[in-house]
N, C-alpha and C positions, 0 to 999 in steps of 0.2 A: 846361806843355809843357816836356818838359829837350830839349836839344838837345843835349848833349855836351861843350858848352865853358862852361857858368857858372863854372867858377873863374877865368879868365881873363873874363870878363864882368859876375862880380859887381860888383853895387852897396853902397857902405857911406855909411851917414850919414854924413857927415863933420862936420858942425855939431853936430852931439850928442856924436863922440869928441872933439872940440874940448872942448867945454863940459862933457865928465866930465875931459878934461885939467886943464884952470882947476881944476877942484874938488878932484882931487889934487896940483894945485899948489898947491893953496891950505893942504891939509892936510898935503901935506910941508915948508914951509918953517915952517908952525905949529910941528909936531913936531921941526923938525930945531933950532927956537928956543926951546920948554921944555924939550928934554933936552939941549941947550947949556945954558942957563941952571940949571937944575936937577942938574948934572956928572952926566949919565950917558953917558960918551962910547962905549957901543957903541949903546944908542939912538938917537943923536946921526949916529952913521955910520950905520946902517941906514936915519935920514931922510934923508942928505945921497946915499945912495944911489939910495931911489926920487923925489928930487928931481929925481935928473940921467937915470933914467928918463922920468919924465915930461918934462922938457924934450926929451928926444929926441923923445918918440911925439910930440909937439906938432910939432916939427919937422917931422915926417914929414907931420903931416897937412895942415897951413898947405902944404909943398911941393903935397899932392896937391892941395887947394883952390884955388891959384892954376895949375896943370895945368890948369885948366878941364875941358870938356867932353871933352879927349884924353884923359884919365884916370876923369873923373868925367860920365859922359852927361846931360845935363838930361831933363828930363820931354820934351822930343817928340823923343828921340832913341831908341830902344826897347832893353832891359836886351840883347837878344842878337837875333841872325839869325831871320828869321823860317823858318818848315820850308819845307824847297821838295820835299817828298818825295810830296806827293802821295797820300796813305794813305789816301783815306775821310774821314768825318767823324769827326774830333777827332784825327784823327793816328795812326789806327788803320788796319791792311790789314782789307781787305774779311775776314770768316771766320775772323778772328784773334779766339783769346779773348777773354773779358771778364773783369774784377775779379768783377763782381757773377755770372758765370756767365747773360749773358743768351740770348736766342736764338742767336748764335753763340757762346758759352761752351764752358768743357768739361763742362759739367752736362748738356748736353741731352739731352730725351730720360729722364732722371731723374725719382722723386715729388719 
């Protein structure tokens, strides 16, 4: 069911962008330390670049992790507003099409 406001309600793993964080951490300080040792110093910057990347986005997401549940809703908090519209069954007006073109569809009445 969309309600209208998921972008401001989405949910993101945050333990898993953590944990792909660590993993390009891990791979930019590699890289920023064979092509230092190795003298290739635009490789060298290019790692030291997405090194200071990825510390950022770490930053950001450890901030959002410790936000707790103001930022990040736990499992019995529910991802957005439940409908208060009243529609019928599934959220649909009474006599309002269907996807599949059912008995109230725009098919009706068609072979």
């Amino acid at each position: 069911m969309r309600t209208g406001n998921e972008p401001t309600t989405a949910r993101s793993a945050l333990r898993l962008r953590l944990a792909l964080s660590l993993w390009g951490l891990a791979w930019a300080v590699f890289g920023l330390t064979v092509f230092t040792l190795t003298d290739h110093p635009g490789w060298a910057a290019a790692s030291g670049l997405l090194l200071l990347l990825v510390l950022v986005d770490m930053a950001v997401i450890i901030r959002h992790i410790h936000q707790g549940p103001h930022y990040q809703p736990g499992r019995d908090i529910p991802p957005y507003e439940p409908d208060h519209g009243g529609h019928g069954e599934y959220g649909r007006r009474p006599g309002s099409p269907t996807r599949a073109g059912g008995p109230t569809g725009p098919y009706r009445g068609r072979p």
